[in-house]
C-alpha positions as CSV (number, residue, x, y, z in Angstrom):
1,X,-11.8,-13.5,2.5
2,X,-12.6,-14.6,-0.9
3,X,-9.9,-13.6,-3.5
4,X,-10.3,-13.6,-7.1
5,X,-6.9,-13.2,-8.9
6,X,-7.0,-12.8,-12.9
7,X,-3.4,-13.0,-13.9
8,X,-2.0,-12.4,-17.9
9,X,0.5,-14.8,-17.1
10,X,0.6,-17.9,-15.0
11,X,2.6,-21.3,-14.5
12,X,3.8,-23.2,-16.4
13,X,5.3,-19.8,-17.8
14,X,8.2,-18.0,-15.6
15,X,8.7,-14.7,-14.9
16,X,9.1,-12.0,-11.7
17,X,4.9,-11.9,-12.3
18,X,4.0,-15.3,-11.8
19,X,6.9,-15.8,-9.0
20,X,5.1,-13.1,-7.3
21,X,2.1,-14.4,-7.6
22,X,2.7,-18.1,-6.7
23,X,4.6,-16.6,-3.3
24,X,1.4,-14.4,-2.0
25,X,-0.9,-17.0,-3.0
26,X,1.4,-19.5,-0.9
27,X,0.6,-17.3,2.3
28,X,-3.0,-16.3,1.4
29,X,-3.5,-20.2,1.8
30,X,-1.7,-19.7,5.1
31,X,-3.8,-17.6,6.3
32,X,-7.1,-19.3,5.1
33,X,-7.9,-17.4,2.6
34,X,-9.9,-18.9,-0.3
35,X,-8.3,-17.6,-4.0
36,X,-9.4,-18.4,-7.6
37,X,-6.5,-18.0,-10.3
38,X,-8.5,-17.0,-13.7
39,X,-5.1,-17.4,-16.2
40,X,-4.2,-18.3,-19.6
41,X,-4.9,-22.3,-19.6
42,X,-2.0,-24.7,-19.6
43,X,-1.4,-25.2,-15.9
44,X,-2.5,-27.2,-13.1
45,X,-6.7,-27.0,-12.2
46,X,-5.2,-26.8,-8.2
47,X,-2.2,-24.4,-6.7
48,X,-2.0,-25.2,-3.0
49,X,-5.8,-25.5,-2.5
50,X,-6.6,-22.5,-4.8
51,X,-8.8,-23.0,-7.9
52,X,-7.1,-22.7,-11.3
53,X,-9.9,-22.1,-14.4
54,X,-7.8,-21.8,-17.7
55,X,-9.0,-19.4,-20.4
56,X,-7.7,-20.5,-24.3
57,X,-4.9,-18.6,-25.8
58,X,-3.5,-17.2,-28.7
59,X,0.1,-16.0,-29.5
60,X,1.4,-13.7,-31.6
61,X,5.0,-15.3,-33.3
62,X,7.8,-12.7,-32.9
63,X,5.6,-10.5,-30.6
64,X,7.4,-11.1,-26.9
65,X,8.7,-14.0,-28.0
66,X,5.2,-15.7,-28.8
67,X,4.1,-15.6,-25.1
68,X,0.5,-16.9,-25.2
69,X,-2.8,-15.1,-24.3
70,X,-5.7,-15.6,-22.8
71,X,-8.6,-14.5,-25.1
72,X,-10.6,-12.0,-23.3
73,X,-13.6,-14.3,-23.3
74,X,-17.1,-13.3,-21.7
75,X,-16.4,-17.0,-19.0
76,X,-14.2,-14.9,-17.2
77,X,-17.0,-12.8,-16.2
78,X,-19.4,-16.2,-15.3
79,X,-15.9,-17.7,-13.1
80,X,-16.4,-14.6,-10.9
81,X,-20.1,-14.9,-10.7
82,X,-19.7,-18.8,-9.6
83,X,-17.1,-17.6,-7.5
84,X,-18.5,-14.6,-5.5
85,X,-15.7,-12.9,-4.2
86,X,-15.0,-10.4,-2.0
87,X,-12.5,-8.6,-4.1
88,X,-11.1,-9.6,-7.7
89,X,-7.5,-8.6,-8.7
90,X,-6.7,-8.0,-12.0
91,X,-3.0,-8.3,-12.6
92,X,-1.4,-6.9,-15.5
93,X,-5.0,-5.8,-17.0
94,X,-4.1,-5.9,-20.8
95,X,-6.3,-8.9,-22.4
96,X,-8.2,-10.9,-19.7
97,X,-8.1,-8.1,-17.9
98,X,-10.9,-5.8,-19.7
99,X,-13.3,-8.3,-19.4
100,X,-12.3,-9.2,-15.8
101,X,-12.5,-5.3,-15.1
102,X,-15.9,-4.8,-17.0
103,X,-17.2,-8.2,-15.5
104,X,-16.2,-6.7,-11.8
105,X,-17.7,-3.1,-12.3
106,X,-21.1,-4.6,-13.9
107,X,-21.1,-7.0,-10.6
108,X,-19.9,-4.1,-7.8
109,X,-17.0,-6.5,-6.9
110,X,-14.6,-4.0,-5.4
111,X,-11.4,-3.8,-7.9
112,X,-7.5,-4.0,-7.3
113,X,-5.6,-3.7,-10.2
114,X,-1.5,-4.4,-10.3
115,X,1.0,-3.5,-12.8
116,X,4.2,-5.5,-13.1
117,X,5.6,-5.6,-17.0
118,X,6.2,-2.2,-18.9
119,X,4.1,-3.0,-21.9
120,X,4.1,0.2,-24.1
121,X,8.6,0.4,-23.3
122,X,8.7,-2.8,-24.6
123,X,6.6,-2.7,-28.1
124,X,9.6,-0.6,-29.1
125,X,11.7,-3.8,-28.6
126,X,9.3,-5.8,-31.4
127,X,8.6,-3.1,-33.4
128,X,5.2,-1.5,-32.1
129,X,6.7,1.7,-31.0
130,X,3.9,3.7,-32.4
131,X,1.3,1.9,-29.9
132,X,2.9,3.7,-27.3
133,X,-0.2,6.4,-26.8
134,X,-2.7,3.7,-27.4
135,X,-1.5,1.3,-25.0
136,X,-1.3,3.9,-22.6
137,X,-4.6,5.2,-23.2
138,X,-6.0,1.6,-22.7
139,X,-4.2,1.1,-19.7
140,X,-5.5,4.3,-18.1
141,X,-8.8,3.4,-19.2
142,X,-8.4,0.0,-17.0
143,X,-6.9,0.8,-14.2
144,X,-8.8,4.0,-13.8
145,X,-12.3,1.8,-13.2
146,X,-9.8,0.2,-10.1
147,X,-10.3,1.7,-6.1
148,X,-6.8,0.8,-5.8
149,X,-3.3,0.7,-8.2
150,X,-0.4,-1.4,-7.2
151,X,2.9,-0.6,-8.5
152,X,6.2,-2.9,-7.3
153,X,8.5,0.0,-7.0
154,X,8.3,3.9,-5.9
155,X,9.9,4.4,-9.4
156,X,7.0,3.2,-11.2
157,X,4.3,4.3,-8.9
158,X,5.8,7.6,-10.0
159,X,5.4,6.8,-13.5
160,X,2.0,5.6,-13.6
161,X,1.2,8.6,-11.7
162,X,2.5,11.1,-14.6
163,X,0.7,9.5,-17.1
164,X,-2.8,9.5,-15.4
165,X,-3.5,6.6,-13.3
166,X,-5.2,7.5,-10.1
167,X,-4.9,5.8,-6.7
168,X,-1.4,4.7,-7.0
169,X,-0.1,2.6,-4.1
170,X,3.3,0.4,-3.2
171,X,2.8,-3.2,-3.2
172,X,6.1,-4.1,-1.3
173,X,8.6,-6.6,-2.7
174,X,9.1,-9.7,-1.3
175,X,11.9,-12.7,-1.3
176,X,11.9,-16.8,-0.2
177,X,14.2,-16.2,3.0
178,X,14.6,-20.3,3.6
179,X,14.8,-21.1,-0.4
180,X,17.3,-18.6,-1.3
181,X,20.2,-18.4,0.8
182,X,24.0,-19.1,1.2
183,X,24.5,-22.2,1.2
184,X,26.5,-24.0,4.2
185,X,24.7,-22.1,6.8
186,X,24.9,-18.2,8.2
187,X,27.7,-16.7,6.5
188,X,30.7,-15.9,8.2
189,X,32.4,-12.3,9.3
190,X,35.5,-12.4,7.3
191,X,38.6,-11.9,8.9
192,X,40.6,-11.2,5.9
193,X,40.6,-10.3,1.7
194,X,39.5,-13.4,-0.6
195,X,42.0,-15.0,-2.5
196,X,40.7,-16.7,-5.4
197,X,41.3,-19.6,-7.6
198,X,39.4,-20.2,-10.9
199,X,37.4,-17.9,-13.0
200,X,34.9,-15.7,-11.4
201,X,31.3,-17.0,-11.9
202,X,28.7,-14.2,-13.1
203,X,25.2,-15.4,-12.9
204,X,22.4,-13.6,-14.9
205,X,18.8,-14.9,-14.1
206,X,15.5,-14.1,-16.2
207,X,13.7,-14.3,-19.8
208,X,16.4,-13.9,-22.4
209,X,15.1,-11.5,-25.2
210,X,16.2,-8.0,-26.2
211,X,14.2,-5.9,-23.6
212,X,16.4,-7.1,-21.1
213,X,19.3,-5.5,-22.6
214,X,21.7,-8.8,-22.4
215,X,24.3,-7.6,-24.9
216,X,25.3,-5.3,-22.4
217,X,26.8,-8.6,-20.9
218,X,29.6,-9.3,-23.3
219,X,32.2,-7.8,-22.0
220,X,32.3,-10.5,-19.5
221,X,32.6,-12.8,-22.2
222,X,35.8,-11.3,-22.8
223,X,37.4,-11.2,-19.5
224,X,40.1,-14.0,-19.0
225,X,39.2,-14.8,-15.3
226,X,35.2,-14.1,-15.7
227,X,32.5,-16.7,-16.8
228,X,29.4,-16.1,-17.5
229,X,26.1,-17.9,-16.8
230,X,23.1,-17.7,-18.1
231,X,19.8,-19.1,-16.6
232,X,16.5,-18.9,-18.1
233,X,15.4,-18.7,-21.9
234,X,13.8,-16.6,-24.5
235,X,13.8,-15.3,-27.8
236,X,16.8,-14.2,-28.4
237,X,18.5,-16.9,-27.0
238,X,19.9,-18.6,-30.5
239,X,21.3,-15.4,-31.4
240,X,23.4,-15.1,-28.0
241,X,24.4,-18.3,-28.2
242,X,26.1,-17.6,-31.4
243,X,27.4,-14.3,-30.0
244,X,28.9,-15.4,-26.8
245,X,31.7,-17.0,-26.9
246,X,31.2,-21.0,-26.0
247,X,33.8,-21.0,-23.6
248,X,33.1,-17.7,-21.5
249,X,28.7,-18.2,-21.8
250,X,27.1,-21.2,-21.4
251,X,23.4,-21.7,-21.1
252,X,21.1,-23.6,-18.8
253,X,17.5,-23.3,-19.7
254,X,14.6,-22.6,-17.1
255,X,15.3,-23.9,-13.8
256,X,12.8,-24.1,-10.7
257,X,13.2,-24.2,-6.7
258,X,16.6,-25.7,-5.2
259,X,18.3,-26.3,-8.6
260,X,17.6,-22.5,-9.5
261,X,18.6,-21.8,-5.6
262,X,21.6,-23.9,-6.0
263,X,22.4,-21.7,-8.7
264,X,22.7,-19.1,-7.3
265,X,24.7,-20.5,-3.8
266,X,27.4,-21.3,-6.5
267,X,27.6,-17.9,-8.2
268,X,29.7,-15.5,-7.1
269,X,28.5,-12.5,-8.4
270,X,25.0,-11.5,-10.0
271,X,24.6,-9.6,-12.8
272,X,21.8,-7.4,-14.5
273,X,21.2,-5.9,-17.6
274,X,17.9,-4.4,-17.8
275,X,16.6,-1.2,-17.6
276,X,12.9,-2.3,-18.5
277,X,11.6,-4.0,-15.1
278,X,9.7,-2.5,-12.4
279,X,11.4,-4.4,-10.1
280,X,13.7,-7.9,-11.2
281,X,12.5,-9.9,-8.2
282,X,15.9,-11.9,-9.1
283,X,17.6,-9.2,-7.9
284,X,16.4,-10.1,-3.8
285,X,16.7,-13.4,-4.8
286,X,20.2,-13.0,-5.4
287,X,21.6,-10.8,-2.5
288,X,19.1,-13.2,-0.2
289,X,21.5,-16.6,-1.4
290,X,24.4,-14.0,-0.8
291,X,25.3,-12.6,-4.1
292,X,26.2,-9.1,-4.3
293,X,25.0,-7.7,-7.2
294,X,26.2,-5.6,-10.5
295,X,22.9,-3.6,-12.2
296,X,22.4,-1.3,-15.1
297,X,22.0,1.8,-13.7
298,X,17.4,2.3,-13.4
299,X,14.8,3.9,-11.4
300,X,13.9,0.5,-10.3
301,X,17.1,-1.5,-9.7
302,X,18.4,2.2,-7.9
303,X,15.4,2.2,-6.0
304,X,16.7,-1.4,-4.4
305,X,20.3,-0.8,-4.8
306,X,21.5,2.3,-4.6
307,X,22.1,2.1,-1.1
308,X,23.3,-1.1,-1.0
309,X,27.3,-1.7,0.0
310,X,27.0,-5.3,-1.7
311,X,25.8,-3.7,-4.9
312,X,26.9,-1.2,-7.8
313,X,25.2,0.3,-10.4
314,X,26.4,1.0,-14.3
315,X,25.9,3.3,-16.5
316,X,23.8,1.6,-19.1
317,X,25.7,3.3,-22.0
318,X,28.8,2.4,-20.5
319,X,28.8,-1.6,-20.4
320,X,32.5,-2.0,-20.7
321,X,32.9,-0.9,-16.7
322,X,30.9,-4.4,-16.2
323,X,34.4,-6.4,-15.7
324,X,35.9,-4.5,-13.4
325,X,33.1,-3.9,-10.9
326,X,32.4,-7.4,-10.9
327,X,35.8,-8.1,-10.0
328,X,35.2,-5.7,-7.0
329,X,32.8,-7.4,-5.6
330,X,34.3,-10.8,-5.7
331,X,37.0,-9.6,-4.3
332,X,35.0,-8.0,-1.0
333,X,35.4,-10.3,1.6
334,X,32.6,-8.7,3.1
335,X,30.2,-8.7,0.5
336,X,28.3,-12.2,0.6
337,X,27.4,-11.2,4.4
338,X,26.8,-8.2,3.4
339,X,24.1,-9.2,0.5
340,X,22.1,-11.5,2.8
341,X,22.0,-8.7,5.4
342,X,19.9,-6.3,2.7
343,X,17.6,-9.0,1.7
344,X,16.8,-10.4,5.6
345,X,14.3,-7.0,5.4
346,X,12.4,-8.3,2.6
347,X,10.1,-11.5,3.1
348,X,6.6,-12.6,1.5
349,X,4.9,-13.1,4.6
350,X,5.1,-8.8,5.7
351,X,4.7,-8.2,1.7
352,X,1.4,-9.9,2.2
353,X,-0.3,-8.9,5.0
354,X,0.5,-5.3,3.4
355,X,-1.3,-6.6,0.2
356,X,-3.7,-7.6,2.8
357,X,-3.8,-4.0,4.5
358,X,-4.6,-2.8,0.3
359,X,-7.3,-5.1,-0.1
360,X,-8.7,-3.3,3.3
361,X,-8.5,-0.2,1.5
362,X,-9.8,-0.7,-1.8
363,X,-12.6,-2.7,0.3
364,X,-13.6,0.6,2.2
365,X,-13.1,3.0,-0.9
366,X,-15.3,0.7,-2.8
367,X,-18.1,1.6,0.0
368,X,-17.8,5.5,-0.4
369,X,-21.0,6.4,-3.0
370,X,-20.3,7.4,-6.2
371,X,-21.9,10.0,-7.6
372,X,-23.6,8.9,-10.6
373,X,-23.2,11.3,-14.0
374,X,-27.1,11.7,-13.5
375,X,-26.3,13.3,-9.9
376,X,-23.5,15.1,-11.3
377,X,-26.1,16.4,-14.3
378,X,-28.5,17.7,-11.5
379,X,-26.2,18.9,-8.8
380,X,-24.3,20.9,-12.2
381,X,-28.0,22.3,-13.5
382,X,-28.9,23.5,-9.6
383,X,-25.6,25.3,-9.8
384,X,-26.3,27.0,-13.4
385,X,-29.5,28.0,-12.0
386,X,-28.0,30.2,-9.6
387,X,-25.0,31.1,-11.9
388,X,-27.9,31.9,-14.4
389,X,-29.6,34.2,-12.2
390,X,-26.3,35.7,-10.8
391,X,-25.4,36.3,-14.9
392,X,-28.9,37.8,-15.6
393,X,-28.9,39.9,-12.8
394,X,-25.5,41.3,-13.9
395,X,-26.6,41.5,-17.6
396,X,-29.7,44.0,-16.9
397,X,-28.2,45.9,-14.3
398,X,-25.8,47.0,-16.8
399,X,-28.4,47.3,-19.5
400,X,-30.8,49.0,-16.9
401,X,-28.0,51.4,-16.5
402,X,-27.0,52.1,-20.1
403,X,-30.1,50.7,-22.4
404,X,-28.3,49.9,-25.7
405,X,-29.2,47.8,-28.9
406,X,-25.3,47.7,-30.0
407,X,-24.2,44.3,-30.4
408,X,-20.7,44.4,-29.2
409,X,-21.6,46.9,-26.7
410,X,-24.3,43.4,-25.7
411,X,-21.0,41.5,-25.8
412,X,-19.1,43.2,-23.3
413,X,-22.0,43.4,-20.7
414,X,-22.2,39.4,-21.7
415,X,-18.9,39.4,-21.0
416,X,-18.7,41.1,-17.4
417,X,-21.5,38.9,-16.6
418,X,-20.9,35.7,-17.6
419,X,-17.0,36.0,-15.3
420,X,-19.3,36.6,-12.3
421,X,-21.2,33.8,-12.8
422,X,-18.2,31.0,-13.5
423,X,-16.6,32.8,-10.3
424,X,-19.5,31.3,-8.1
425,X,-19.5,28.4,-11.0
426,X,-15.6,27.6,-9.9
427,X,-17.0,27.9,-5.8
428,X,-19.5,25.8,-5.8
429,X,-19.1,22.8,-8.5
430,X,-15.3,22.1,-7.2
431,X,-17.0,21.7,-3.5
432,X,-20.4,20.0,-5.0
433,X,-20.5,18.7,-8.1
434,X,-16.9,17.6,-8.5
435,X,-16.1,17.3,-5.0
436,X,-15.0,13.7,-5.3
437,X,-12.6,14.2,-8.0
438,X,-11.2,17.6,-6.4
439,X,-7.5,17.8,-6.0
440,X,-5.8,17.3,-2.5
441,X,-1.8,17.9,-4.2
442,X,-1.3,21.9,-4.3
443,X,0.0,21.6,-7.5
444,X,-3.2,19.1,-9.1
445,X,-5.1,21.9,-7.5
446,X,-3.5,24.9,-10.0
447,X,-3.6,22.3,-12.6
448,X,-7.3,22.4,-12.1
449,X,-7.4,26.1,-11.9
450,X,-5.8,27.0,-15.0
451,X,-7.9,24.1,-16.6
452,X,-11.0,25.9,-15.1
453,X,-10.0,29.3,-16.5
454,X,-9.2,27.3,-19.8
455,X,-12.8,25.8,-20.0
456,X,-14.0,29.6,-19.2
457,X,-12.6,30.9,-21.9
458,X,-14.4,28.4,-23.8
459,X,-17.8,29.2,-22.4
460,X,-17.6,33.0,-23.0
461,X,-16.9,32.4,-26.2
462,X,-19.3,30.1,-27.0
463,X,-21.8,32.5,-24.9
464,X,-20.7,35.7,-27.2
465,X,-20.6,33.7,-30.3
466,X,-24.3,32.6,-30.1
467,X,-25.5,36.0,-28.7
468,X,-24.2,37.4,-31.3
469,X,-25.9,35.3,-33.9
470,X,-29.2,35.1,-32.0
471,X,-29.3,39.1,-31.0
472,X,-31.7,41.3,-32.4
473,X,-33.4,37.5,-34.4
474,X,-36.6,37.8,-32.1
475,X,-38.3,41.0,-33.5
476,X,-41.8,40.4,-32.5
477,X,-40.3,40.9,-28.8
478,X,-40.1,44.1,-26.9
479,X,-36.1,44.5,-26.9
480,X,-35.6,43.8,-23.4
481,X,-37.3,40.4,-23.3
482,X,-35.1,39.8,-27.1
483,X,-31.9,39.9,-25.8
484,X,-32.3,38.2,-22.3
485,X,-34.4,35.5,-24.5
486,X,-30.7,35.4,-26.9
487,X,-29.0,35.2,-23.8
488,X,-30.9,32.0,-21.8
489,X,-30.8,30.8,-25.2
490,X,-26.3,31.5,-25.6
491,X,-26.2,30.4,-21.8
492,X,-27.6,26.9,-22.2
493,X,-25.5,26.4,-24.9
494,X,-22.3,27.5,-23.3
495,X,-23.5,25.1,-20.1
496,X,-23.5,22.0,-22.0
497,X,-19.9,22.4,-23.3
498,X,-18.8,23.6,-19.7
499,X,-20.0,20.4,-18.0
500,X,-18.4,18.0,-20.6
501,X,-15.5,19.9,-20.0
502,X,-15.5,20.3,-16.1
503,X,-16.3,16.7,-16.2
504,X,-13.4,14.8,-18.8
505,X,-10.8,17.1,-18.3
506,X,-10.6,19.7,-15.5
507,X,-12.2,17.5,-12.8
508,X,-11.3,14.0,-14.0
509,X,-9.5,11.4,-11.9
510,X,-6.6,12.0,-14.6
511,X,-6.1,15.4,-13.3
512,X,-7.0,15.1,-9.1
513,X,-4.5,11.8,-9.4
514,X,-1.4,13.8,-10.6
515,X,0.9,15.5,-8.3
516,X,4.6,17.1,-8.6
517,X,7.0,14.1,-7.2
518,X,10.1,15.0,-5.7
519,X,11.8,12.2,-4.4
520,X,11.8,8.3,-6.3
521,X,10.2,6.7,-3.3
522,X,6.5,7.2,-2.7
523,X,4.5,5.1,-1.0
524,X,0.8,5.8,-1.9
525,X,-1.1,8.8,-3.2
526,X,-2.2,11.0,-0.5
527,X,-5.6,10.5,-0.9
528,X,-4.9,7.1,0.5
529,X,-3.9,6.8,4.0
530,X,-3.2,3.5,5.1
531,X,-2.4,4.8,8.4
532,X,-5.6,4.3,9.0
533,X,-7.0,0.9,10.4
534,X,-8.3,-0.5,7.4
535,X,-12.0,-2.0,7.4
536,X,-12.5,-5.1,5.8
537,X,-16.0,-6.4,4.7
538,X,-18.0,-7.0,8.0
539,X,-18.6,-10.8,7.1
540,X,-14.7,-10.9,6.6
541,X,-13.4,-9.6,9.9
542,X,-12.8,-12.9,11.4
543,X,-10.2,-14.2,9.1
């Protein structure tokens, strides 16, 4: 298969996006897969036999730390032509990303987008709070042109869900087994407590800036028998420098493969901060090389840890219980075993043949027609033909059986028959028209409902409104033929603002893609069943 991956962030940067990234990429090659990395230029031209085209960047200084990005530049869109693959993935669709996901729908590419990094939580953190609504609006916008939306956690699969993105499925976390683990070989069944000597070592691994909530840390930095290490960099990591205390902190910079593995093998406990990641992959990475781990208390991190007996969570509020839990765990004689044990489940090799499994689907969706807006036009107008006859038969029976020339008397037989016609309206355009974009959940269903009965209201009134004003305006008629010529006339009118209606807000993806969600762990929308075998692309089937 022939994988095109357009990425906001890339090597040489590091982050839990690009560490993903690098690890299915490593076992797409495996498998024989060919992949083209379309990413902010800076890097390498080759990753493990995979193409690498740069795109020039720009940076904004004290936006996120001045991360550079790739201008959204029409190449993008002539790398996938040259490329010609079989699916494009667009990760973190914010910049690049519109014109890979434009580029993809103008060339019927089937379309996988992921989302990884909580961009409209985190303009708060530099100011931008009130971009909130429009970056959610843009990211709805992208990801709702993709047949298929990976999330990293059931927490934020929820999330994406409530604010409108359709066709939300789990991409699986993953973790290097061999890389990170205890070091010295499998770790030992303890026999008996630990008994320490020297300070406990807490380790904290990731981008050092103000999201990640890293102030929470210092009460570690007050402990007598705690110290506290830091590994990565960032922004904000003068101003912690100056805030830690030298001899409880100290600082290492970015480190890569064994040196950041070794790292961790001399750790004895991790800890994390955040409450802004989907997932903090450094959390596996962590109880893989044996370290049990101390979290802020979030629907991601409970979503891994919560059930965890080499773990505890924290209130996030209440950072000053940090020193005492990580004293708990050090103290465990069972807890390094018992870390390794909870990360043996998660590996990069089952997370991508599952990423594999979503290509499958998004492969088969893409296949399914689409009704075009000009079918949906015709397939609405044969609908209000029959919903106009059903309304004009109902009008002049009631007129037939109490002639009147009153206008609101007009308006009430209007009225009676306009409800019989969005009653066979309602029956057939959910099942016709709109059938592709009708709900499956119970509860998107009554959303629809009541937004039906909502856009009803609307189309009576308009209906009365211009009967109203066009009853009793064609004189030169006989009366009968005036007022069913007023009401064609308030019925077409009515019909125009129904089907905008039907179509952007009571049958839009939006709507079908939302459902009530009870419990934090939810695999895929059920619209998707990957129970199913999945069909790849016929050419494809071999590899």
């Amino acid at each position: 298969m022939r994988i095109a991956f357009v990425t906001e962030t890339w090597l040489p940067s590091t982050d839990g996006v690009v560490t993903r990234l690098t690890s299915t990429i490593r076992e797409l090659r495996r498998s024989g897969h060919d992949v083209l990395i379309i990413a902010p230029e800076g890097g390498e031209e080759d990753y493990l036999g995979a193409t690498v085209r740069g795109v020039p960047t720009f940076a904004f200084r004290g936006i996120y730390g001045g991360k550079q990005w790739g201008f959204p530049m029409p190449r993008i869109g002539g790398y996938l032509r040259e490329f010609k693959p079989d699916i494009v993935h667009v990760v973190n669709p914010m910049m690049m990303g519109i014109v890979a996901v434009i580029a993809a729908r103008f060339a019927r590419l089937p379309l996988v987008a992921s989302y990884h990094t909580d961009v409209a939580r985190y303009a708060s953190y530099y100011k931008l709070g009130f971009l909130r609504p429009v970056i959610w609006w843009l990211l709805r916008r992208l990801h709702g042109q993709a047949e298929l939306n990976l999330a990293t956690s059931g927490a934020t699969c929820a999330e994406l869900r409530e604010h409108g993105i359709p066709r939300v499925a789990l991409w699986r976390r993953g973790v290097d087994l061999d890389l990170f683990r205890p070091r010295g070989g499998p770790v030992p069944v303890p026999r008996e407590p630990l008994h320490r000597q020297g300070p406990i070592t807490a380790l904290y691994v990731g981008r050092i800036a103000a999201e990640k909530g890293l102030d929470r840390l210092a009460p570690l930095t007050q402990a007598d028998n705690t110290r506290l290490l830091l590994v990565g960099d960032g922004p904000q990591r003068a101003e912690l420098t100056e805030s830690f205390p030298a001899h409880a902190a100290s600082f290492t910079g970015i480190l890569h493969g064994e040196d950041l593995a070794d790292q961790y093998a001399k750790a004895d406990v991790f800890v994390f901060p955040s409450t802004t990641d989907t997932l903090g992959l450094v959390l596996l990475e962590a109880l893989a090389s044996g370290l049990p781990v101390v979290a802020a208390d979030s629907p991601a991190s409970r979503e891994l840890l919560a059930e965890c007996p080499a773990a505890r969570l924290f209130p996030p509020e209440e950072s000053d219980k940090l020193p005492a839990l990580v004293n708990e765990l050090a103290s465990d004689p069972a807890a390094k075993r018992l870390a390794r044990a909870e990360a043996e489940q998660w590996s990069w090799p089952a997370a991508t043949s599952q990423l594999l499994d979503h290509y499958s689907t998004a492969f088969a969706r893409h296949q399914q027609p689409t009704p075009s807006r000009l079918r949906q036009v015709l397939a609405f107008s044969t609908v209000g033909v029959l919903n106009a006859l059903i309304d004009v038969l109902v009008f002049n029976i009631l007129l037939l059986a109490a002639p009147t020339h009153s206008s609101w008397v007009l308006t009430v037989y209007n009225t009676v028959a306009v409800c019989a016609a969005l009653a066979n309206s309602y029956a057939l355009n959910s099942r016709w028209t709109f059938r592709r974009t009708r709900a499956k959940q119970q509860s998107a269903v009554w959303r629809q409902r009541v937004g039906f009965i909502a856009q009803a209201g609307v189309n009576i009134a308009v209906n009365d409104v211009v009967l109203s004003l066009l009853a009793g305006t064609f004189v030169f008629l006989p009366s009968w033929a005036d007022n069913n010529l007023a009401k064609v006339t308030a019925m077409m009118c009515a019909s125009v603002v129904s089907f905008v209606l039907l179509r952007t807000v009571v049958f839009s993806e939006r709507i079908a893609a939302r459902q009530l969600v009870l419990l934090p762990k939810v695999p895929f929308d059920d619209e998707i069943s990957l129970s199913r075998q999945p069909v790849a692309p016929p050419e494809q089937r071999a590899s």
